[in-house]
VODREN-444394 format. One line per field, with one value per atom (N, C-alpha, C): x, y, z; residue number from 1. Coordinates in steps of 0.02 Angstrom, whole numbers, plus 50000, padded with zeros to 5 digits. Layout:
BEGIN
x = c(X ...)
y = c(Y ...)
z = c(Z ...)
nr = c(NUM ...)
***
This chain:
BEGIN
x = c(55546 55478 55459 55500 55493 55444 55418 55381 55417 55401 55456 55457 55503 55468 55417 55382 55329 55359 55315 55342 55369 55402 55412 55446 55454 55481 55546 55571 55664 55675 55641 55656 55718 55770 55799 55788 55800 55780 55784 55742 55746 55766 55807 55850 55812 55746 55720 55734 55708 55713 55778 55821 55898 55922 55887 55908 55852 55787 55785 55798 55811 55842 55893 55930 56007 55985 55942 55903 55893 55865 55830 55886 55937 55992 56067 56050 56076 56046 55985 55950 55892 55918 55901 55846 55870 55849 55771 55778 55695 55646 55675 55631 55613 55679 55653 55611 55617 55573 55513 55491 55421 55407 55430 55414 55393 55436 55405 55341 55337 55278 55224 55209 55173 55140 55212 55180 55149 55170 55121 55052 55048 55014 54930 54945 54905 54914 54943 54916 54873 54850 54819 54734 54715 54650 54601 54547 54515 54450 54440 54394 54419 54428 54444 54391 54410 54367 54402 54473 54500 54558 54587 54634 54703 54698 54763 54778 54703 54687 54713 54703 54719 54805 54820 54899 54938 54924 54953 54945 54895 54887 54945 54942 54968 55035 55071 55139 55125 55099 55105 55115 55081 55094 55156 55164 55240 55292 55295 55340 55339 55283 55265 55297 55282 55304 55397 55429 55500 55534 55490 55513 55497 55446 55411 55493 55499 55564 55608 55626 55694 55706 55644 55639 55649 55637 55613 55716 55744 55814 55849 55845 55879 55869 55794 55788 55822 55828 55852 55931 55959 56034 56049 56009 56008 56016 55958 55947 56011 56021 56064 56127 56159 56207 56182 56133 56099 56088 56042 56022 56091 56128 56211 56219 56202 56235 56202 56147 56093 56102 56110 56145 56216 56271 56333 56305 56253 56213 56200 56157 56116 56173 56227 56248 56291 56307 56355 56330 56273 56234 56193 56197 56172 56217 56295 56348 56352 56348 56361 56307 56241 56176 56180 56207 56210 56282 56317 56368 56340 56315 56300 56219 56173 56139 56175 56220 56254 56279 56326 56350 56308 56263 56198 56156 56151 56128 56171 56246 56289 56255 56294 56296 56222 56185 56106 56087 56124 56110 56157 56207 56255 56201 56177 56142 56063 56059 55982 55996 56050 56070 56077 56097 56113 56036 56000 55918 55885 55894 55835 55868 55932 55972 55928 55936 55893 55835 55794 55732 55697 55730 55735 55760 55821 55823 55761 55732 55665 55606 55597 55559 55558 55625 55641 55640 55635 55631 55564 55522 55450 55407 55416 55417 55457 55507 55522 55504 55484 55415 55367 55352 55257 55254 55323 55345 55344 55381 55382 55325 55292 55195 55151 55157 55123 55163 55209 55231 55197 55224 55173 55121 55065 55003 54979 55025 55029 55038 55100 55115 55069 55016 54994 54920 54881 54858 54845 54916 54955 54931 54959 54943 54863 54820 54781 54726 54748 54728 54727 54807 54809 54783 54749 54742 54668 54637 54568 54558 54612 54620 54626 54666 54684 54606 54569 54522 54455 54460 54423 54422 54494 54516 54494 54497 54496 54424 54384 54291 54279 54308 54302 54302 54377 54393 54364 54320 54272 54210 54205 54131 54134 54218 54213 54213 54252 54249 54169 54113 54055 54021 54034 53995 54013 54088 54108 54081 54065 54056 53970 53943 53872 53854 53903 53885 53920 53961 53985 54008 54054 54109 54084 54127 54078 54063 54042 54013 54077 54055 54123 54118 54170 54163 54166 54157 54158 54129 54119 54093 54137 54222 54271 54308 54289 54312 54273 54196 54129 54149 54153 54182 54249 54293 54358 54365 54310 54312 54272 54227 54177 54223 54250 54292 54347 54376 54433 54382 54322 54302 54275 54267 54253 54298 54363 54412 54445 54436 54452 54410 54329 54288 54329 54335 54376 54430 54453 54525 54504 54468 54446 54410 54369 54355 54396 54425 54488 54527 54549 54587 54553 54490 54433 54451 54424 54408 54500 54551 54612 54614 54595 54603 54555 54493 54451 54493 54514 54544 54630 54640 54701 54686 54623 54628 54596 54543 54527 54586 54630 54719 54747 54739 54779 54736 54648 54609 54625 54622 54638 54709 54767 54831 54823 54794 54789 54745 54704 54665 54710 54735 54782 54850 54866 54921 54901 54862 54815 54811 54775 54774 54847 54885 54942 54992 54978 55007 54952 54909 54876 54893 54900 54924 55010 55043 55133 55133 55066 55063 55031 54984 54966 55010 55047 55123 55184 55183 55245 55223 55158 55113 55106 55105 55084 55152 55151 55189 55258 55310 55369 55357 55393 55394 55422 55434 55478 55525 55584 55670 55687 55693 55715 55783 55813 55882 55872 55898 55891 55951 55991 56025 56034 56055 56073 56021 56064 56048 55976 55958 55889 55861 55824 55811 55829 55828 55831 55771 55736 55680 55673 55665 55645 55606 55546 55483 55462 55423 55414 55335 55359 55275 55277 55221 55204 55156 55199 55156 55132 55064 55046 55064 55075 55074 55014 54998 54928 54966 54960 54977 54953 54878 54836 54758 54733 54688 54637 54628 54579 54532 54592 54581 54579 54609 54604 54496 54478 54404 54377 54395 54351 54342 54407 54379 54358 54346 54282 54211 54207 54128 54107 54041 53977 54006 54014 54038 54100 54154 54231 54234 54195 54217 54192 54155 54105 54177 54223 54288 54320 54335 54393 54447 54543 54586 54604 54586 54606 54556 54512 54468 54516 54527 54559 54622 54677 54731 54721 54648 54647 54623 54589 54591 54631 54682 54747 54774 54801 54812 54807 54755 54707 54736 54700 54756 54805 54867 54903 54934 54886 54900 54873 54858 54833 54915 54924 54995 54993 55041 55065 55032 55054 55047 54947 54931 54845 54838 54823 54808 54761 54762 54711 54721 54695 54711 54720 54766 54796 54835 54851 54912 54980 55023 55087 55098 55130 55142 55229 55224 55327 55345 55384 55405 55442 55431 55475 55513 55549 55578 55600 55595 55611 55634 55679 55717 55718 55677 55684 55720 55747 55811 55774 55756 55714 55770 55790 55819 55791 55828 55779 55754 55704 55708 55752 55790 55869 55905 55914 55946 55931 55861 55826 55814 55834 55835 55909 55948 56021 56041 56015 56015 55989 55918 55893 55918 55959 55978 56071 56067 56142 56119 56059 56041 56026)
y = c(52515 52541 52591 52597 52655 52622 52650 52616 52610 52552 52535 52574 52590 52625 52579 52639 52602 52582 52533 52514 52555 52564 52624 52652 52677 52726 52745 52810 52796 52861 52919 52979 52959 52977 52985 52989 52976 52982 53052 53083 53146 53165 53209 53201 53167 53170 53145 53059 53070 52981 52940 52979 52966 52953 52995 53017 52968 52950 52917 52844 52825 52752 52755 52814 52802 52780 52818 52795 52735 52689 52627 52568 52589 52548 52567 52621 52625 52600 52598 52581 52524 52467 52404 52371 52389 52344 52383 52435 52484 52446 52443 52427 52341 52319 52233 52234 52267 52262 52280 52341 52364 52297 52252 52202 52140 52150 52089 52100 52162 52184 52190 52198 52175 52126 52074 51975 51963 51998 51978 52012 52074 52111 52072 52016 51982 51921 51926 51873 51850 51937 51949 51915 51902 51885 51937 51919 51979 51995 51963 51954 51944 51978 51955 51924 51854 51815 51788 51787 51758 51798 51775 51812 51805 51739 51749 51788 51812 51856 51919 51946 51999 52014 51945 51941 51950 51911 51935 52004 52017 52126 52171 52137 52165 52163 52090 52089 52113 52129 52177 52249 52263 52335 52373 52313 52306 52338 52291 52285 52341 52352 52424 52478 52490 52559 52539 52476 52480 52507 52476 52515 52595 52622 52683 52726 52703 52727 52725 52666 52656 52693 52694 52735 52807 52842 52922 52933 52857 52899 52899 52849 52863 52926 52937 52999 53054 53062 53119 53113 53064 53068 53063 53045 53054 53141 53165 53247 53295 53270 53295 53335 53312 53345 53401 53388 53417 53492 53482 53542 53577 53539 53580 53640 53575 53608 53689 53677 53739 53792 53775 53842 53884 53843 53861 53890 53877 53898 53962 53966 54017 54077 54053 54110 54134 54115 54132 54192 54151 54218 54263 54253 54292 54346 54340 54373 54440 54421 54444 54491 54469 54530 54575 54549 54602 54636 54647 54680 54731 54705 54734 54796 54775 54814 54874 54839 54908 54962 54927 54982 55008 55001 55029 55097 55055 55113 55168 55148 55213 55267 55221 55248 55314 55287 55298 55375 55353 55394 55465 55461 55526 55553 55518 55549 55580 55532 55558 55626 55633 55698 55762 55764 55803 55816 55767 55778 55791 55797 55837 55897 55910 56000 56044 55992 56024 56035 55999 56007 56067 56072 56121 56201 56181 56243 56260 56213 56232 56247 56235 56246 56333 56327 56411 56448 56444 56478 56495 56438 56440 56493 56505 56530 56609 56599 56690 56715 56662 56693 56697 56683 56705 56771 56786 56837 56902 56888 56919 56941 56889 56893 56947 56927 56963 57033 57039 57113 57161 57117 57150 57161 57115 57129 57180 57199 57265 57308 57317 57392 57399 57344 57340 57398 57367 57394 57479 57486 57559 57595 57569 57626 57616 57576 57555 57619 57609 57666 57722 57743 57816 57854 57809 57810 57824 57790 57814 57866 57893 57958 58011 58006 58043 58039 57992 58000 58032 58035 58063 58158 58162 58245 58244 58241 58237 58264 58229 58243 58278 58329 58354 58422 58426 58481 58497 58434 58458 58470 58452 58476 58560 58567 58636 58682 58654 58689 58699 58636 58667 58726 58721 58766 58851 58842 58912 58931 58884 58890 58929 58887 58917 58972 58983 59045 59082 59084 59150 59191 59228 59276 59335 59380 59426 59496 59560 59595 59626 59598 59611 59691 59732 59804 59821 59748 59739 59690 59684 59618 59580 59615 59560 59512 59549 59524 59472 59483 59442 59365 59373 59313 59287 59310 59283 59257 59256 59256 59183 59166 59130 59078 59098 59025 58996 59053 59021 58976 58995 58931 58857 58889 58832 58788 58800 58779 58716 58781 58745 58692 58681 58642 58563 58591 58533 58479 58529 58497 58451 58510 58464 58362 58387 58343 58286 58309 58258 58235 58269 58233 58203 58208 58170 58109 58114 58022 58001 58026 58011 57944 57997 57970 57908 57908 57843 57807 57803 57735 57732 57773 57751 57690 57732 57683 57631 57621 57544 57507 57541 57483 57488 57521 57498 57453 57459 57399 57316 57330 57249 57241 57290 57242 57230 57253 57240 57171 57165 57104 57050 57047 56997 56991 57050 57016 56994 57008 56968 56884 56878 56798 56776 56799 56771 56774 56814 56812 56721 56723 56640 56593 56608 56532 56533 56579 56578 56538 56591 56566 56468 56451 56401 56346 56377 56332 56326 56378 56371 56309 56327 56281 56213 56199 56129 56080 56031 55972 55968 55962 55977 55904 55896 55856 55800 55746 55675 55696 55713 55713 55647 55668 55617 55625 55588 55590 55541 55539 55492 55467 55422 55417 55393 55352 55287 55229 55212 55147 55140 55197 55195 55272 55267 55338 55292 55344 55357 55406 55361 55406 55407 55467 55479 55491 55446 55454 55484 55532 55556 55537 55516 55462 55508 55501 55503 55456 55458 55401 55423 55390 55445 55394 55419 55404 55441 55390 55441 55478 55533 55564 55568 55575 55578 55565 55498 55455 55515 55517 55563 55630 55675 55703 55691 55627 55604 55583 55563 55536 55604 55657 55709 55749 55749 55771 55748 55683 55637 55649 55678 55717 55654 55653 55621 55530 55523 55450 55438 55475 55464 55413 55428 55354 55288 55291 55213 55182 55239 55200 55143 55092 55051 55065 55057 55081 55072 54993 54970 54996 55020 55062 55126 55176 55243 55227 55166 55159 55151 55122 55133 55182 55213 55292 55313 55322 55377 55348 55283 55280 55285 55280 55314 55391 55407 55498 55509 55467 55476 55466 55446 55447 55499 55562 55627 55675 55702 55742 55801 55782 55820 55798 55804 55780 55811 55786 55818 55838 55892 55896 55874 55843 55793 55795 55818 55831 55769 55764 55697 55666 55678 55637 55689 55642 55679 55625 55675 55644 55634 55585 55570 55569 55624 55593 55549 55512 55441 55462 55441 55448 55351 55355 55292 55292 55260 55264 55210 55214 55162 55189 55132 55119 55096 55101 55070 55075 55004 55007 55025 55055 55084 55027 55032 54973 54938 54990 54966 54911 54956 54927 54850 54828 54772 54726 54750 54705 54688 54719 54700 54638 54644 54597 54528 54534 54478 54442 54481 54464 54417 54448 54426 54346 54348 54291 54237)
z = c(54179 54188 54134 54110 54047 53997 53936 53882 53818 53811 53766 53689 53644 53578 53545 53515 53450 53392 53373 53318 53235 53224 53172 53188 53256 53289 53260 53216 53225 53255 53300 53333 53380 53386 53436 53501 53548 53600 53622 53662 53737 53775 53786 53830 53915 53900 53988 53974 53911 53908 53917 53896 53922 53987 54006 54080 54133 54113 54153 54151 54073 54065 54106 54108 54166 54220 54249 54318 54312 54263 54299 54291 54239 54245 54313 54323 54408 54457 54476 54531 54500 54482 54457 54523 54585 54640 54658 54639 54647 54615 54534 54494 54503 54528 54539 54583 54643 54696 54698 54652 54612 54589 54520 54518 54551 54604 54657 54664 54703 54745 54684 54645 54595 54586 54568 54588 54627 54717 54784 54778 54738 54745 54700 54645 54597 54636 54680 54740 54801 54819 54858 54870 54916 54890 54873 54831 54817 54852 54908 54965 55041 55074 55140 55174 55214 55235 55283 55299 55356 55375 55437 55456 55414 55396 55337 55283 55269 55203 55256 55302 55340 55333 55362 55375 55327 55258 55187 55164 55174 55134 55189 55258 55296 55267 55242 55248 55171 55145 55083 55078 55122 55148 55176 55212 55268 55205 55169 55092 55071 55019 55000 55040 55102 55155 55166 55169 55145 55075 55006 54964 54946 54989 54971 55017 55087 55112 55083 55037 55024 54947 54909 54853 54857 54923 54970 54958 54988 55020 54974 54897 54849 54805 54806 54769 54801 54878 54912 54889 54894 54875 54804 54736 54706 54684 54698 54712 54698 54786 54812 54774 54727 54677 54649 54619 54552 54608 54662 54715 54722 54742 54761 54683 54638 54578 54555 54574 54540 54603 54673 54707 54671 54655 54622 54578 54526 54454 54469 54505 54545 54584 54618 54642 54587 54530 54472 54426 54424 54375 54435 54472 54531 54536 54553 54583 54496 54413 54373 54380 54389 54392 54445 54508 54569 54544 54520 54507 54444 54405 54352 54398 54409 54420 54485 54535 54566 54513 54467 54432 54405 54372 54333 54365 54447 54496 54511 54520 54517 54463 54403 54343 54319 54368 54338 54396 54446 54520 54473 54443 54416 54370 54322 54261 54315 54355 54386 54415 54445 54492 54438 54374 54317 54295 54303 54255 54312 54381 54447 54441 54430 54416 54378 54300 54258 54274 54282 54286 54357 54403 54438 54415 54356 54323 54296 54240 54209 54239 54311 54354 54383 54403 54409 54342 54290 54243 54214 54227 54213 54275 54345 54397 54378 54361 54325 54272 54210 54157 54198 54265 54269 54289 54343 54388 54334 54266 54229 54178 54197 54158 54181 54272 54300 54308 54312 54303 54254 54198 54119 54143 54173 54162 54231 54267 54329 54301 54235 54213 54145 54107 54057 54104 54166 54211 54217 54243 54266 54198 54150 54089 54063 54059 54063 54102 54146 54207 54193 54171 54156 54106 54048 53982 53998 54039 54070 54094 54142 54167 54103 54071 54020 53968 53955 53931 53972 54037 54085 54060 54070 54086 54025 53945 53883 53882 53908 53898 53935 54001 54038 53988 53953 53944 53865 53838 53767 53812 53874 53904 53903 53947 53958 53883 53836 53761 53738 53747 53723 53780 53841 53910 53865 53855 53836 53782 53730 53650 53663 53727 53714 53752 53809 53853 53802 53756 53713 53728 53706 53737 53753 53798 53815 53754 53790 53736 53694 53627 53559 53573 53530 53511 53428 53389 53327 53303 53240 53195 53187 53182 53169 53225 53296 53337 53376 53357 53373 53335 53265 53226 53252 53265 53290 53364 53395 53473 53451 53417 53395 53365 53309 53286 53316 53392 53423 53461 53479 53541 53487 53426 53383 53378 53351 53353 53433 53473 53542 53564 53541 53517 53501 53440 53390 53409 53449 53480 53535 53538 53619 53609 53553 53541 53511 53464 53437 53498 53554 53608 53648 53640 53688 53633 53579 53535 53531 53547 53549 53626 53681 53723 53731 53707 53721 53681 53597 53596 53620 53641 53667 53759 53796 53846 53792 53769 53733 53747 53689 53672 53737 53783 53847 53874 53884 53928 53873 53831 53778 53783 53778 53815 53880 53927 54003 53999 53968 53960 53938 53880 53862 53910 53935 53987 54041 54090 54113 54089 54056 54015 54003 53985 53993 54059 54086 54162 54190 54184 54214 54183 54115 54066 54102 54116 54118 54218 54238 54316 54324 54287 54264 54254 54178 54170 54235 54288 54327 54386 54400 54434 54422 54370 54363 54369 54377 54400 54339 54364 54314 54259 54201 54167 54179 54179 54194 54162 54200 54185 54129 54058 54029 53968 53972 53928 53883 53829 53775 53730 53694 53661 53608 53587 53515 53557 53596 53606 53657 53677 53728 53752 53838 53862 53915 53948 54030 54064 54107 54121 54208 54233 54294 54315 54351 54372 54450 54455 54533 54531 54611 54648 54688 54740 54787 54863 54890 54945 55002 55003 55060 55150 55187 55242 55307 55340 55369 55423 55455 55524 55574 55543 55585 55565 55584 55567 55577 55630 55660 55606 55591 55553 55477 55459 55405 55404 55440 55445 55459 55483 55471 55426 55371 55325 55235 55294 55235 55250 55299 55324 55375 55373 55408 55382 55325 55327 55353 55365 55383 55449 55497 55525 55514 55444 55455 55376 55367 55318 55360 55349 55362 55351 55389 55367 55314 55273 55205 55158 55184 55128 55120 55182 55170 55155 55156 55117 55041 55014 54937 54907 54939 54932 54921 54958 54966 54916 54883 54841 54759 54765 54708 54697 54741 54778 54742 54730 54753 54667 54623 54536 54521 54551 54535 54511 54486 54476 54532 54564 54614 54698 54755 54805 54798 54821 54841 54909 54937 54983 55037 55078 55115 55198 55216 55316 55337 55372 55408 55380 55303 55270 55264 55262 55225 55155 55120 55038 55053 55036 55032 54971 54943 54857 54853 54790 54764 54724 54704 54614 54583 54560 54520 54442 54424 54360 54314 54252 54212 54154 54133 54061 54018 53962 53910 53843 53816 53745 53696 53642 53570 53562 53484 53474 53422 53400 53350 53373 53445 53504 53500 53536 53577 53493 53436 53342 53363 53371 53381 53416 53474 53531 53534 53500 53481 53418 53367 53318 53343 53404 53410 53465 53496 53529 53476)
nr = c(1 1 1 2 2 2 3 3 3 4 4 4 5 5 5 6 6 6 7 7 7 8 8 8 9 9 9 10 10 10 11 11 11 12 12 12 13 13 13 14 14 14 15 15 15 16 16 16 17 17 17 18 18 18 19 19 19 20 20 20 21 21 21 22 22 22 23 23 23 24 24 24 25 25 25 26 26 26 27 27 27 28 28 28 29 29 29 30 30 30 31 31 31 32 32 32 33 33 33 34 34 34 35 35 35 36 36 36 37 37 37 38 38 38 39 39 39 40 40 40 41 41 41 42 42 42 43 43 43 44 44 44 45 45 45 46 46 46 47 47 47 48 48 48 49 49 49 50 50 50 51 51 51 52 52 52 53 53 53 54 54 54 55 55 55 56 56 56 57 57 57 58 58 58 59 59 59 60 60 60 61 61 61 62 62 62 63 63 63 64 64 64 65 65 65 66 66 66 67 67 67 68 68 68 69 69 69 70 70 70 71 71 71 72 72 72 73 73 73 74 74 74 75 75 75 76 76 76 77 77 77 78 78 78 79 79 79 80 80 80 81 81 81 82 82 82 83 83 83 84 84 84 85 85 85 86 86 86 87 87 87 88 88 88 89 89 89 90 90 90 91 91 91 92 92 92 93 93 93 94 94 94 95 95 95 96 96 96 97 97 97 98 98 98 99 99 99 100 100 100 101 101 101 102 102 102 103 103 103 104 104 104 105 105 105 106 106 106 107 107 107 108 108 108 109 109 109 110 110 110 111 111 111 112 112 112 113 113 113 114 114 114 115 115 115 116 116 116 117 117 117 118 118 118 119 119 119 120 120 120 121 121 121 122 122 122 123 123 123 124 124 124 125 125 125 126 126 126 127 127 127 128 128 128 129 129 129 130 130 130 131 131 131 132 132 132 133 133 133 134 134 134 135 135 135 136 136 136 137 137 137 138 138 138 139 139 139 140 140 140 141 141 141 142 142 142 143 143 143 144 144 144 145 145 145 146 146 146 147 147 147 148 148 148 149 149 149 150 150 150 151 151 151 152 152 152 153 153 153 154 154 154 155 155 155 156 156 156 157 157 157 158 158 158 159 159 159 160 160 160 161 161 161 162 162 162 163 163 163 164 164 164 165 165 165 166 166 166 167 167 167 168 168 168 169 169 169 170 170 170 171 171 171 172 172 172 173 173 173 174 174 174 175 175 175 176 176 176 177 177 177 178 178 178 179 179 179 180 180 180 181 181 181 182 182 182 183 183 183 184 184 184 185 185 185 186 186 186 187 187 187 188 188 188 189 189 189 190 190 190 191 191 191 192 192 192 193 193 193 194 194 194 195 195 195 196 196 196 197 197 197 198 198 198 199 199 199 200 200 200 201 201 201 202 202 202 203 203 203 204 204 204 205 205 205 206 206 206 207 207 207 208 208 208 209 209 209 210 210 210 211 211 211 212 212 212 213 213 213 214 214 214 215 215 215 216 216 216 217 217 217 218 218 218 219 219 219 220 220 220 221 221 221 222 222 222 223 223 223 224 224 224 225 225 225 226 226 226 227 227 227 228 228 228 229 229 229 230 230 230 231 231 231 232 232 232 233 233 233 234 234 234 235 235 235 236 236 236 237 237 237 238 238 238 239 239 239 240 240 240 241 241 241 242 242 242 243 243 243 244 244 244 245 245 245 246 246 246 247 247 247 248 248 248 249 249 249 250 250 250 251 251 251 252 252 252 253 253 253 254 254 254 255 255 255 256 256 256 257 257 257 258 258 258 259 259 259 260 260 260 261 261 261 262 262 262 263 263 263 264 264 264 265 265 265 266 266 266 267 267 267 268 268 268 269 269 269 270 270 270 271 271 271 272 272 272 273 273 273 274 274 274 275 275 275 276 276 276 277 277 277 278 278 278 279 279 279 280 280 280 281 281 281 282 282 282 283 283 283 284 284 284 285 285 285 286 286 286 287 287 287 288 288 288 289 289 289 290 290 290 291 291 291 292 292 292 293 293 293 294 294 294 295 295 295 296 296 296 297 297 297 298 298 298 299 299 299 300 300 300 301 301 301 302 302 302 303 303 303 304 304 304 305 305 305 306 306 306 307 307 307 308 308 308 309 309 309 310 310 310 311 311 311 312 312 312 313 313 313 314 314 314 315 315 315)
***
C-alpha cells in the first residue's frame, strides 16, 4: 500500500518508510484483504433498486467491519511492545532526573539556609544603621537646641550691655573715671555682641546638621524598611538565586469585601482572587483586612553563559 518510488528517485529510504514496508510484508493478509474489499467494493451497484443491491452493500459492510476489527487487534498487539518499551524508556531516564534533582534540592536547601543567614544578617545591620541614624539626628537635635539657648542668653545679655550703655553709670567724681566707666560698658557692648553673632551661627550649624541628620536618619530608616534583596550566590559555572513570594490566603471574606468599600460585595470570589494576586507582585506582603500573606521562597540555578557554550559545544 505504500507508493512506489519516482522515477529518478536514488534517496535512500526513511526510516518510516522502512518500517512501514516491514509492516506490510508482516501482515500480508490485511493488505490482501484491503484488496479484496476493493474488487467487491467496484462491484457494488451504483444505484440501489432492489433488494439484492441491499443484500450485497450489506455483505460488504459485514466484510469491511471484520477487517476494520481484525486490523484494530493487530495494531493493538503490534503496539503493544513498543508501549512496554517506552514505559522501561521513561522510567530510566525518569529514575536518573529524580535522583539528580533530589540531590540538587539537598544540595540547594544547604546553600539556601547560608544565603537566608546572610541576608538576615544584612537586614539586622541595615535596622542598626537607622537606630544609629536616628540617634545622630536626636543628639544633632539636643545640641541644636542648646545652641539656640545659648544664642537666646547671648542677645539677652547684648540687650542688657546696650540698657546699661544708655542708662550710664552713675555720678563720676572725675573726667577720667566718667571716660573709663564709658568704655568698660563700650567694650562689654562689644563682647556682648560678638557672643551674640557667635551664638546665632553656631545654632545655624547645629539647625543644618540637625536637618541633614534628620534626612539621613529616613533615607537609613527607608533603607532598613524596604524589602531585603534576593539572596544570591554566584560562581564559574552559574548563580544561585533565592526568590521570596507571597500568597495570599483569604481569612475572612467578610472583611475582605469591606474594605473594598460600597462595591466589595458586588466582587466575585475569582474577581477578589485576581486581585490579591496582583497584590501580591507588590514587594513585601500588602496589607489588606481579611487576608493573611504566606511567604514562599523558591530557588532557581541559572548556568553562565561560558557554562551553557560548553555544553552545547559538547552536545
Amino acid at each position: 500500500m505504500s507508493d512506489a518510488a519516482s522515477i529518478g528517485h536514488n534517496q535512500p529510504p526513511t526510516d518510516q518508510e522502512v518500517f512501514i514496508q516491514r509492516l506490510e510484508d508482516t501482515y500480508p493478509q490485511l493488505t490482501d484483504r484491503y484488496a479484496d474489499l476493493e474488487a467487491m467494493r467496484r462491484k457494488l451497484p451504483k444505484e440501489v433498486k432492489t433488494q439484492a443491491d441491499v443484500d450485497a452493500i450489506t455483505a460488504y459492510s459485514v466484510e469491511c467491519a471484520k477487517l476494520d476489527r481484525e486490523t484494530e487487534r493487530t495494531r493493538v498487539m503490534v503496539k503493544e511492545p513498543y508501549l512496554e518499551r517506552g514505559k522501561w524508556i521513561d522510567g530510566w531516564f525518569g529514575d536518573i532526573r529524580r535522583l539528580v534533582q533530589a540531590n540538587a534540592d539537598a544540595a540547594t536547601q544547604r546553600a539556601n539556609a547560608w544565603l537566608q543567614a546572610k541576608r538576615r544578617a544584612e537586614e539586622a545591620e541595615r535596622a542598626a544603621a537607622a537606630a544609629r541614624a536616628r540617634e545622630e539626628a536626636a543628639k544633632a537635635q539636643r545640641e541644636a537646641q542648646a545652641a539656640r539657648e545659648a544664642e537666646i542668653a547671648a542677645q539677652r545679655a547684648r540687650e542688657e550691655a546696650e540698657e546699661a550703655l544708655r542708662k550710664g553709670a552713675p555720678e563720676p567724681q572725675g573726667e577720667n573715671i566718667v571716660a573709663f566707666v564709658v568704655a568698660d560698658e563700650e567694650k562689654r557692648l562689644r563682647d556682648a555682641y560678638e557672643a551674640e553673632q557667635h551664638a546665632k551661627r553656631e545654632a545655624e550649624e547645629a539647625a543644618k546638621a540637625a536637618r541633614i541628620a534628620d534626612f539621613e536618619a529616613e533615607q537609613a530608616q527607608e533603607h532598613a524598611e524596604a524589602p531585603a534583596p534576593l539572596a544570591r550566590a554566584s560562581t564559574v559555572g552559574g548563580s544561585l538565586k533565592v526568590k521570596e513570594s507571597w500568597s495570599p490566603r483569604i481569612v475572612s471574606l467578610a472583611a475582605l469585601r469591606q474594605s473594598l468599600g460600597a462595591a466589595g460585595p458586588y466582587f466575585l470570589e475569582r474577581e477578589l482572587g485576581v486581585m490579591l494576586d496582583r497584590a501580591a507582585k507588590a514587594p513585601g506582603p500588602p496589607i489588606i483586612s481579611g487576608v493573611e500573606w504566606i511567604p514562599q521562597q523558591s530557588v532557581k540555578t541559572t548556568l553562565s553563559r561560558a557554562r551553557k557554550g560548553q555544553e552545547n559545544a559538547t552536545e
